[in-house]
C-alpha positions in Angstrom: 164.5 54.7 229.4 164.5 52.9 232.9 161.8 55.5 234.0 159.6 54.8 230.7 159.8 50.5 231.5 158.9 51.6 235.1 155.9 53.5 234.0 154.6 50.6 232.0 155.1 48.2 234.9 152.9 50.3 236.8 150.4 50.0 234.4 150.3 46.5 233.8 150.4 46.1 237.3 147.4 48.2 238.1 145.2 46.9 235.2 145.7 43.2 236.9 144.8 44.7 240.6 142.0 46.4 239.0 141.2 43.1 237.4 137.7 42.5 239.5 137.3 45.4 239.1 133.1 45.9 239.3 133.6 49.1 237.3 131.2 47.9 233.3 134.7 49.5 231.1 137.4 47.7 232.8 139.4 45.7 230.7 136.5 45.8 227.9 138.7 48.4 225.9 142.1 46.8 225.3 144.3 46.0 222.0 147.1 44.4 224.2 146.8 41.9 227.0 149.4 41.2 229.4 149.9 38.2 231.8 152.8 37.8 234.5 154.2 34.7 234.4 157.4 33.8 236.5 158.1 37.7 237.0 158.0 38.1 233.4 155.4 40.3 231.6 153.9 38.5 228.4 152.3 40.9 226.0 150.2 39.8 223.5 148.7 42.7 220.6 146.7 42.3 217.1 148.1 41.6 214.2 147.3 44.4 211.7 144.6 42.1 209.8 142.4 41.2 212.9 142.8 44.9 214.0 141.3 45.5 211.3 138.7 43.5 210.9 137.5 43.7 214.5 137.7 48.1 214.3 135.4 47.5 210.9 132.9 45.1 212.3 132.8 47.6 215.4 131.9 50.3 213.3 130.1 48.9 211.1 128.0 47.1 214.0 127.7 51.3 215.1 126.5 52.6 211.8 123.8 50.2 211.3 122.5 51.2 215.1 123.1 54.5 214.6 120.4 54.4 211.4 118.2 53.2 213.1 118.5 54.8 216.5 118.1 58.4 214.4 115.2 57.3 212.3 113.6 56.4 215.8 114.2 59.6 216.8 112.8 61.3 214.1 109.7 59.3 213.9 109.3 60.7 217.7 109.2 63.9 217.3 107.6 64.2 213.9 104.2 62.8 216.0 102.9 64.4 218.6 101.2 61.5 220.2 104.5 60.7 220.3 105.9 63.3 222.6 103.3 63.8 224.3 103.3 59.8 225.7 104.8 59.1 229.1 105.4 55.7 228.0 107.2 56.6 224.6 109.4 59.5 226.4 110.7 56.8 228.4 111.2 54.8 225.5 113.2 57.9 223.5 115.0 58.6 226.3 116.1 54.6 226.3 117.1 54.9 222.4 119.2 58.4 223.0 120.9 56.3 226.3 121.9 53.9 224.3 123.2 55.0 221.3 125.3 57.7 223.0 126.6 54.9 225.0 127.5 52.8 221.7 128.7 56.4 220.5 131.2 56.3 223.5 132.3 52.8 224.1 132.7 51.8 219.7 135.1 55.3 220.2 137.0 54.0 222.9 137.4 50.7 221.5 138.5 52.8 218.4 140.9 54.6 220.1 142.7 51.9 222.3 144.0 50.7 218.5 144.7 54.2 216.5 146.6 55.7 220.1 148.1 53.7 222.8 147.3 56.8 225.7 145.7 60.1 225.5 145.7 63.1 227.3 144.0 62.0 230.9 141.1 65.1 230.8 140.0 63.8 227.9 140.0 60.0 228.7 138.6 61.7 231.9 135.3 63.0 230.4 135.0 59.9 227.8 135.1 57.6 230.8 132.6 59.6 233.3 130.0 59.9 230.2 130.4 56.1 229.4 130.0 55.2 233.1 127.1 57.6 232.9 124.9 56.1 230.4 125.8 52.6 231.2 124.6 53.0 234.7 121.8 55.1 233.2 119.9 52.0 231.6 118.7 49.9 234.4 116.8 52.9 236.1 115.4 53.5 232.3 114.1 50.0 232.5 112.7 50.5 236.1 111.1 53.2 235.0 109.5 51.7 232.0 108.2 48.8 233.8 106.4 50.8 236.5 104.7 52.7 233.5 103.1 49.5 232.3 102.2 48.0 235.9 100.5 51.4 236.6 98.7 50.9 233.0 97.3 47.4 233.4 96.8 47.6 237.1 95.5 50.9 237.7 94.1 52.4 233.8 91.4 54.3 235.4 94.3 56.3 237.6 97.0 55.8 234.9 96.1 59.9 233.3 96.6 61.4 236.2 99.9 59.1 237.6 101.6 59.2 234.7 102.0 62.5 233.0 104.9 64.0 230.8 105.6 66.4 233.5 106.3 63.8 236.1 108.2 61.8 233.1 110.4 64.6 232.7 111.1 64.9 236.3 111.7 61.0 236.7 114.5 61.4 234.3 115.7 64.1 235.7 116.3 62.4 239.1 117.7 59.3 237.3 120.5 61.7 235.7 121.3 63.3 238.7 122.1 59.5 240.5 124.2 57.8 237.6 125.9 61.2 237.6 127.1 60.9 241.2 129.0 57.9 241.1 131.1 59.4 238.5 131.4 62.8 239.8 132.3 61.4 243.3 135.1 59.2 241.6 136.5 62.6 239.8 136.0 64.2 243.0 138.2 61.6 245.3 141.1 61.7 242.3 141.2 65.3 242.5 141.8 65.1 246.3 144.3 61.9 245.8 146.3 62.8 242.7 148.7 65.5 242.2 147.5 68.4 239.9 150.0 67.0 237.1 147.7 64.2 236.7 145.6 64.7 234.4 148.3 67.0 232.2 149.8 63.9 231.7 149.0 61.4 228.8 147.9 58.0 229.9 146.1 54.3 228.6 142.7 55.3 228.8 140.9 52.8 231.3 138.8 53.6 234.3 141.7 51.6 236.5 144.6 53.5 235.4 142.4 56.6 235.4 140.8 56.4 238.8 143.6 54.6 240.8 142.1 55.0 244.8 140.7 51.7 246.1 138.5 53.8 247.6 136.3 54.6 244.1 136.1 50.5 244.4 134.9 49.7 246.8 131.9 53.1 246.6 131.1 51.9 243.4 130.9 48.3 244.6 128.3 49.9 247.2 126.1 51.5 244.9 126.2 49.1 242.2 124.8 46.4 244.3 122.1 48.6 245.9 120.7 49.9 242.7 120.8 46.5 240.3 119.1 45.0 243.4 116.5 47.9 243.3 116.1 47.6 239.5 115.3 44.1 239.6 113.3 43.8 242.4 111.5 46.6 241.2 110.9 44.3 237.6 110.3 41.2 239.6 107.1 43.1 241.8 105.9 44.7 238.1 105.9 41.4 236.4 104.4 39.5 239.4 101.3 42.2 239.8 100.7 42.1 235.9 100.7 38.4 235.9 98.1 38.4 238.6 95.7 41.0 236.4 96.1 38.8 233.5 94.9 35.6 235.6 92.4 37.6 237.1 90.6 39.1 234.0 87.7 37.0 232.7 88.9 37.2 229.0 92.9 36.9 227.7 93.2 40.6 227.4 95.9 41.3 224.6 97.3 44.8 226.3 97.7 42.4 229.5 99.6 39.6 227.7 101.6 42.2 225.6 102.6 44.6 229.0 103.9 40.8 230.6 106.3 40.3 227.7 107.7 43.8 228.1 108.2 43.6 231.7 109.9 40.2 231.1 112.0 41.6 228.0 113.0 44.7 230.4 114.0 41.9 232.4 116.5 39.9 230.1 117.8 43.7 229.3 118.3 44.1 232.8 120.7 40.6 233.0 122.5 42.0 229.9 123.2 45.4 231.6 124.4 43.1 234.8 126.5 41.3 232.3 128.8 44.7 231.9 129.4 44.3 236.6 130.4 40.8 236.2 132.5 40.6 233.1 135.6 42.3 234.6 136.2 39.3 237.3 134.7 36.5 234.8 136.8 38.1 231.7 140.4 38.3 234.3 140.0 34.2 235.1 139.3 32.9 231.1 142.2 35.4 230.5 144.3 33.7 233.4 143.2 30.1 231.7 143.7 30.5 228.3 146.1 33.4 227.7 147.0 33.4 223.8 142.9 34.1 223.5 143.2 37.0 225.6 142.2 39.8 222.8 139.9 37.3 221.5 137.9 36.6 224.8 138.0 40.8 225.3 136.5 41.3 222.0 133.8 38.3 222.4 132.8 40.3 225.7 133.0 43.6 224.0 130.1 42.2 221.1 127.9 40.8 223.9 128.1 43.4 226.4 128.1 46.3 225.2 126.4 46.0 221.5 123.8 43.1 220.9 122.0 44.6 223.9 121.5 48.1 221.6 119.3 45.6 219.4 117.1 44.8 221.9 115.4 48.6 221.9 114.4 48.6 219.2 112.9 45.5 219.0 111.1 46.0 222.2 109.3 49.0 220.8 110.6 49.5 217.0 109.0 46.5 216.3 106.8 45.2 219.0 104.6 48.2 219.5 101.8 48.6 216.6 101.6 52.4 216.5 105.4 53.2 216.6 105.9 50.8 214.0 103.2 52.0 211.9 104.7 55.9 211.4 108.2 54.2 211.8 108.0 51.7 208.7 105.7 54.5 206.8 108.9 57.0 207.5 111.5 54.3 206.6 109.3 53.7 203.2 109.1 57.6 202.5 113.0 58.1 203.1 114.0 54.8 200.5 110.9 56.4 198.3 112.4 59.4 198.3 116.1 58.2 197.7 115.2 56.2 194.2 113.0 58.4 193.1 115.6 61.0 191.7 117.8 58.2 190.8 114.4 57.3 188.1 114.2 60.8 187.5 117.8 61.3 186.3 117.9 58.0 184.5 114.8 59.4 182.4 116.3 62.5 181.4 119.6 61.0 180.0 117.3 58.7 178.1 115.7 61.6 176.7 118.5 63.6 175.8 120.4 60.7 174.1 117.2 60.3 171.6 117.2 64.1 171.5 
């Protein structure tokens, strides 16, 4: 019993070291909070009602994404202008980050309510893909934006700079970098923890999961080089297409509509940045208004991590004429397709009842 309190303790202690944490999944994926107060540990959890409702909303919020994410999907690689586009590759590859990412993170959430630990491999590979795709998104977005700068500010060159061969191989390269943070973090725990580590079953954070302060202060490092990259990298893109707009004789509407990408790219990027910042922002409202604690974690859980998933497909989904043109005909065909034997069987009982 004393050894089971003591194990708790360390738990609660190392999620409130951890608490500025710059790691996106800290303290994101919680249905208890706990504050020390006076040497006391105060422990607050949802009642079964707002459990409820907040795991429903959650997965509703999922489904809905997930719908659309898939028809996006489909509509890609029905067409094979599609496919066959640098620029809507990188967009595919954007939709497929981000709903595995939702896929991940709604899960975890999920989990934190039904199980209170779980076997530390498996929060192990959960965490490292979750880290994965969330780092993944900024590069996406880099990636993206250079594909427009190169479009308005070099179209002549644009077929032979941007092909889907070199596509394929930029995302290649942006795999391999989000995957070494991760891999490097698995890497140090394996050296630092005992082999009975990860037999063991455990409150599946990236804290309590990857302990060393060593894994903070890397991931510190390379956060901060590659956000600054990103957005300097949107910043030059943005600036270069501004100056081609003001420069052509006539308000060119490819020009104006490249801008407002680059500068929607850009409010994604502040969005992903939200997911660095939240841990030390979300540990002080916590520390000032404690009886809001799952409240404030569940606010930042919304804006973080799912109204940014709306923003691809608006970007794109909507935005662009010729994806939304097979896209809405696709979405028409499916709902078509759905009433129409709903008619049909509706017709025949008719005919057998006057029969």
């Amino acid at each position: 019993m004393h050894d089971h309190l003591t194990t708790d303790c360390e738990e609660k202690k190392s999620v409130m070291f951890n608490s500025t944490s710059s790691d996106p999944l800290d303290l994101l994926l919680s249905n208890t909070s706990s504050l020390q107060t006076g040497g006391a540990v105060a422990v607050y959890k949802d009642s079964f009602s707002n459990a409820l409702t907040k795991n429903i909303v959650a997965m509703l919020v999922w489904l809905v994404l997930s719908i659309i994410n898939g028809s996006m999907v489909h509509t890609f690689q029905r067409h094979s202008l599609f496919y066959e586009n640098p620029r809507y590759i990188m967009f595919i590859c954007m939709v497929i980050n981000d709903a595995l990412q939702l896929s991940l993170v709604t899960a975890l959430y999920v989990v934190s309510y039904i199980f209170r630990k779980i076997h530390a491999s498996v929060c192990c590979l959960l965490i490292m893909t979750a880290v994965l795709t969330t780092r993944s998104t900024p590069l996406i977005l880099a990636g993206m934006a250079v594909e427009r700068y190169i479009a308005i500010c070099f179209p002549l060159h644009y077929s032979q700079m941007c092909t889907v061969p070199r596509t394929l191989l930029l995302i290649y390269i942006i795999l391999i970098l989000t995957a070494t943070p991760p891999i490097t973090d698995f890497l140090i725990t394996i050296v630092k923890e005992p082999p009975s580590f990860f037999h063991t079953s455990i409150f599946c954070d990236h804290s309590l999961l990857f302990r060393d302060r060593s894994i903070y202060y890397k991931n510190c490092v390379f956060d901060g080089t590659y956000l600054s990259f990103v957005a300097l990298t949107l910043l030059y893109t943005y600036c270069k297409i501004m100056l081609t707009a003001r420069a052509a004789s006539t308000g060119l509407v490819s020009v104006k509509r490249a801008r407002n990408t680059v500068l929607l790219h850009g409010v994604q990027l502040l969005l992903c940045m939200l997911a660095f910042v939240v841990p030390s922002l979300q540990a002080a409202l916590i520390s000032l208004f404690p009886h809001l604690s799952l409240e404030i974690r569940y606010i930042f859980f919304l804006v973080v991590y799912i109204i940014p998933r709306f923003l691809s497909p608006v970007i794109y989904g909507f935005r662009d004429e010729q994806f939304r043109k097979y896209w809405t005909r696709y979405l028409a065909c499916r709902s078509i397709f759905r009433v129409r034997p709903v008619v049909t069987k509706v017709n025949l009982q008719v005919k057998e009842q006057h029969q």
